[in-house]
N, C-alpha and C positions, 0 to 999 in steps of 0.2 A: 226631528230625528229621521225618521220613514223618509221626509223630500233630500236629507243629506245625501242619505242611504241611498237612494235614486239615482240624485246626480254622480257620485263616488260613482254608482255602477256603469251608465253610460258613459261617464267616461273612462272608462277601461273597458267597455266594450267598443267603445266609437274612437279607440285613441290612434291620431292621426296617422302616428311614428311607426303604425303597424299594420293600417290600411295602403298606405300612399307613399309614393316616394318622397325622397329627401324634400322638404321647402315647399313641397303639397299640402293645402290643407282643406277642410271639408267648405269652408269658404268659398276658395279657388274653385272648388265643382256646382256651385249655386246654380253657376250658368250668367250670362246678360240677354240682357229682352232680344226674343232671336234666338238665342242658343239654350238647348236644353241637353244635359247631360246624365247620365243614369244617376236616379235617387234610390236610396235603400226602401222608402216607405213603397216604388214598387210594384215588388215583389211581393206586396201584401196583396195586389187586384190577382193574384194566380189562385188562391186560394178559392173566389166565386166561384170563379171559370173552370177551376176543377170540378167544383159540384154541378157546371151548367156540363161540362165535359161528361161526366159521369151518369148524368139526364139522359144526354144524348145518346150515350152508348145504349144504356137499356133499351130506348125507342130502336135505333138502330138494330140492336140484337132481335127485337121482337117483331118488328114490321118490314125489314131487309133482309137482317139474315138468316133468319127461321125460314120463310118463305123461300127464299134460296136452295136452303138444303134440301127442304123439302121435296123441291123439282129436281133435284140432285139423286132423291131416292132414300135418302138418310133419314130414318126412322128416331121420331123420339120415346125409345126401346131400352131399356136399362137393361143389365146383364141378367144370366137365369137368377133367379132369387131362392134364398135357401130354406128348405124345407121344416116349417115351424116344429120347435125342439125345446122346450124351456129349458132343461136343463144345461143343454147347447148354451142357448141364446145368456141365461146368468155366467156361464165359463166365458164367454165372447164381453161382454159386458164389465164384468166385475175382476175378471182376473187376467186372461190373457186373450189376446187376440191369434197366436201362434202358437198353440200348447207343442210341447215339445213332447218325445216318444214314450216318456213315462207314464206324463197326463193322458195321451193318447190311448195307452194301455187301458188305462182306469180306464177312462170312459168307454173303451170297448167292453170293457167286461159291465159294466154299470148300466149298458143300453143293450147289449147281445149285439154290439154292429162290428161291422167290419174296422178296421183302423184306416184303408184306404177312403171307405164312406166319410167317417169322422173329419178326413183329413182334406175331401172334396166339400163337405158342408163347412167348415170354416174357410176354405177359398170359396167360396159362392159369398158365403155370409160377408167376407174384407170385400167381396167387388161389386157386392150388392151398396154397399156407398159412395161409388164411386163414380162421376160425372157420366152421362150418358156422350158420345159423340154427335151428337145435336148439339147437344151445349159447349163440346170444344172447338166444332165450328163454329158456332155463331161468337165465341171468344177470338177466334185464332182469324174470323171472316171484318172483326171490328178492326183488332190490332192491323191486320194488312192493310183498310182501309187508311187508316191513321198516317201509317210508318210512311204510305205511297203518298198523301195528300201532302204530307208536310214535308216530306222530300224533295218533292217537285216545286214547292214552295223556296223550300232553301236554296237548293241547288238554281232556281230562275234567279234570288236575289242576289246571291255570292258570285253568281258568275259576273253579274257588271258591276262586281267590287273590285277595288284596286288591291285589295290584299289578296285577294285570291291565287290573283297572276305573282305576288309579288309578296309574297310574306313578313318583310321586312315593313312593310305599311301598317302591320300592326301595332308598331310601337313608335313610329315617327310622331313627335310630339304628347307622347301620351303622357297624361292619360286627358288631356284636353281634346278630347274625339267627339264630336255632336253625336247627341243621340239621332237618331231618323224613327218613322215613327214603322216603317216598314221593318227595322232590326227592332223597335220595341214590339211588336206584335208575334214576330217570329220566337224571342227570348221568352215571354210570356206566357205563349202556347205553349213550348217547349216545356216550359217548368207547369205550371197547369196540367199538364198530360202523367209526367211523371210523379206529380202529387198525387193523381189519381190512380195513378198504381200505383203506387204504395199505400195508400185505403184498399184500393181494392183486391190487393195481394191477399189478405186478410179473408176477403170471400171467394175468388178464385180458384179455379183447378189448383190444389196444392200438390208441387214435385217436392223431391228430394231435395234439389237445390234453393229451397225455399231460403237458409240462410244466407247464401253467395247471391241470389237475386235481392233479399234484403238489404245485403251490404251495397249492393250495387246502384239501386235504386236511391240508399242512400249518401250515395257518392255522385250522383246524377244530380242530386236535387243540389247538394252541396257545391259541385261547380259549376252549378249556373247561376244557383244564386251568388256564391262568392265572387263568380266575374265577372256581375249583372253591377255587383256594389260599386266594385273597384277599376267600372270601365274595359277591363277585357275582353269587351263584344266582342270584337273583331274576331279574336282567336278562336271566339267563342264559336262563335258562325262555323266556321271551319270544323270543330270538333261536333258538332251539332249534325251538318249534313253529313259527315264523312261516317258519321256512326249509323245514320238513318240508313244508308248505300245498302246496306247489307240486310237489315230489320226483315223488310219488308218480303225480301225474297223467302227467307224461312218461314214466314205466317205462311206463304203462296204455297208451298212444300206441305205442308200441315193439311193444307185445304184440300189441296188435290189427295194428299192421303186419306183424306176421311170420305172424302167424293169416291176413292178407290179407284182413282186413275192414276195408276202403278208407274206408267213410264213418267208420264210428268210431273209426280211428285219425283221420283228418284233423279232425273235431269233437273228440275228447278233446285233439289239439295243441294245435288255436286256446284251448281251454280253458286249457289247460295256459300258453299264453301270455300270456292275458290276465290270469290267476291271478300268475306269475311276476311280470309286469312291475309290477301292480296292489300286489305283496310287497315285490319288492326295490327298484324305482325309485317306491314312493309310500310306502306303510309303513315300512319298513325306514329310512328317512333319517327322514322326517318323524316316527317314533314312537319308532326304538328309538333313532336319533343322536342326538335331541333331547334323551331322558333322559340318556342318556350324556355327553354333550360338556355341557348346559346346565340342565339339572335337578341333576346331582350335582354342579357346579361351584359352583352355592348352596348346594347341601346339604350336602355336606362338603369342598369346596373340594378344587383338583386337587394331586397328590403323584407321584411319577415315577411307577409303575406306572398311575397313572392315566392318566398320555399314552400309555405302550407300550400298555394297553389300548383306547385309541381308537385307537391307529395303526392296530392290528388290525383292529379294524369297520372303519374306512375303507377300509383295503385290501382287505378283501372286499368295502366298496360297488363299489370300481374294477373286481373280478371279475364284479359284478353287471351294471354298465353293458355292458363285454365281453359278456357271452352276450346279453344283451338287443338289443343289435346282432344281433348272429346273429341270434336267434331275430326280429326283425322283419325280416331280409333276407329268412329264407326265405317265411314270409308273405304281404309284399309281391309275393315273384316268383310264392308262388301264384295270388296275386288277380289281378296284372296277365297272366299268361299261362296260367293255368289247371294247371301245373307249376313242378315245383321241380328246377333242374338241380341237379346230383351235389354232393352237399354238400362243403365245404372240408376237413371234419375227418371224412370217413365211412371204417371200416375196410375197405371190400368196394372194389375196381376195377372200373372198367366193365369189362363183358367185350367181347370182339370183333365177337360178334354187336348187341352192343348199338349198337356205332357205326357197324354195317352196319345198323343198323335201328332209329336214333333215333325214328321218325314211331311205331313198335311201345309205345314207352313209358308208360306206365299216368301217366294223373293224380292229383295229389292232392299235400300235403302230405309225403308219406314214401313217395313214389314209388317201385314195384317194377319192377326191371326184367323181362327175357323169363327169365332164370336164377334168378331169386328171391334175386337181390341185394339189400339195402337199403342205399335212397341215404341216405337219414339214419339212421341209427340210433345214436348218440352219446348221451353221460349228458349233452346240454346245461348242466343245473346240477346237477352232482351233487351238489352239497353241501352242504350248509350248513353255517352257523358249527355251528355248530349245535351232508360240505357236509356220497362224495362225497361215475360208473360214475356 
């Protein structure tokens, strides 16, 4: 009964008529001696490689880029810590982390303090848990490693592809496309990397955007493996570097902010902006949607998996548009006031001195406060299809 149950399942989860075009079937992709063509089983070797990937990072965080910062000048210094209060510490604990002006009351008459004190000790207490920038460097110093390595990787192998120049090569014959073992290694990493954030999202600096980089990451993982199965390398590639394009520059913005080199974080942003928005809201539709939705709909005419697989890019375009907002509000507020107030999605809270001493606030793009807070520092677009952190 249980082996019926089995086979009923795989075949509706493996059934042809909704992987593969008309008159395809998982047969036809066997491959002959010679030719090997993408297998579903895979996608299963990404899963080591995440935990060898995720190895690495730690080594790398510890022996690269700690030492880094450190000549850098970046102290691993947490913010002031708040002054031991038990009755504090159970209201912070057990009920609220933000009392509001009633609670506030109370506990001024309860302790004889001030309400401004009360209201200073529980912002010290929220940012006394909060990552030191040691640690969002040696985060934001891995990720640019990454983004940069595998970038230059793709971008060397797409370039002496014939789809690159020629888009319509993506679906010539398809899905009878050999694997090479240079596009299987690149797809691999790819998904491997993104497995591992999304484990590591879990322990990572947590923003605000924590559920839109969830969905995203899981929409990441979702189209490389869906068009790892069904042979849409090719396009794949394409959506893979053209999302990396952008990555890297943001981590580089990050870095230089926590380093506290003001101009060059603020010029590698705008860069990093112009680059983004010039990928995901001009290229990205106009090149990769194109082929997708209307190049292969001639080519090999659409079949179910072919809508779930544009559903997908589109929905990553909607993620695209998303940050792309962002990232022109902050911009705009640069240019028009010469600062950028506290970002919507930043992990660090203003501290107290900070709002005693707004006029103190450093200009630029990724504005540092007087405690060496960062107001922005968020993985913007982490990801790409390809995102991401």
């Amino acid at each position: 009964m249980a082996a019926a149950a089995a086979a009923l399942l795989s075949a509706w989860l493996w059934n042809e008529r909704f992987w593969l075009p008309h008159n395809v079937t998982w047969a036809d992709l066997a491959g002959e001696p010679g030719t090997q063509y993408p297998q579903a089983g895979h996608v299963l070797s990404a899963f080591p490689l995440a935990l060898g990937i995720f190895a690495v990072r730690l080594l790398f965080e510890r022996f690269i880029a700690k030492p880094c910062a450190i000549k850098l000048g970046i102290q691993d210094s947490g913010p002031h810590r708040a002054q031991p209060n038990a009755i504090l510490e159970k209201v912070f604990t057990s009920i609220t982390k933000c009392p509001d002006g009633r609670r506030l009351e109370g506990l001024s008459k309860q302790l004889d303090w001030d309400v401004r004190k009360i209201q200073r000790w529980f912002r010290h207490r929220r940012n006394q848990d909060k990552p030191t920038i040691l640690t969002k460097f040696c985060e934001s110093m891995w990720r640019f490693t990454f983004y940069l390595s595998i970038f230059s990787y793709g971008l060397k192998f797409i370039w002496s592809s014939p789809w690159f120049w020629d888009t319509r090569q993506c679906w010539y014959n398809y899905p009878f496309q050999p694997l090479t073992s240079s596009l299987y290694y690149y797809y691999i990493m790819e998904l491997a990397f993104y497995w591992s954030l999304m484990f590591s999202q879990f322990t990572d600096i947590k923003r605000k955007d924590f559920l839109i980089m969830f969905v995203h990451h899981l929409a990441t993982i979702g189209l490389i493996t869906f068009s790892y199965m069904n042979n849409m390398v090719r396009v794949g590639t394409l959506v893979l570097c053209l999302h990396d394009a952008s990555d890297f520059l943001l981590e580089a913005a990050k870095l230089a902010n926590y380093a506290k080199y003001q101009r060059l974080c603020d010029a590698t942003f705008m860069l990093f902006g112009v680059v983004f928005i010039v990928t995901r809201l001009g290229i990205y539709p106009f090149w990769i949607l194109n082929t997708t939705l209307f190049e292969s709909w001639e080519l090999i005419g659409p079949y179910p998996s072919w809508w779930l697989f544009n559903g997908l890019l589109v929905t990553l375009q909607v993620l695209h548009i998303i940050w792309s907002c962002l990232i022109i509000r902050i911009a705009y507020k640069a240019l028009m006031r010469g600062k950028v107030s506290k970002d919507d999605r930043s992990d660090v809270e203003s501290s107290s001195e900070e709002e005693d001493m707004t006029s103190n606030s450093t200009k630029g793009i990724f504005s540092t406060s007087s405690n060496g807070a960062n107001r922005i520092n968020g993985h913007v677009a982490s990801a790409p299809w390809a995102e991401e952190e």
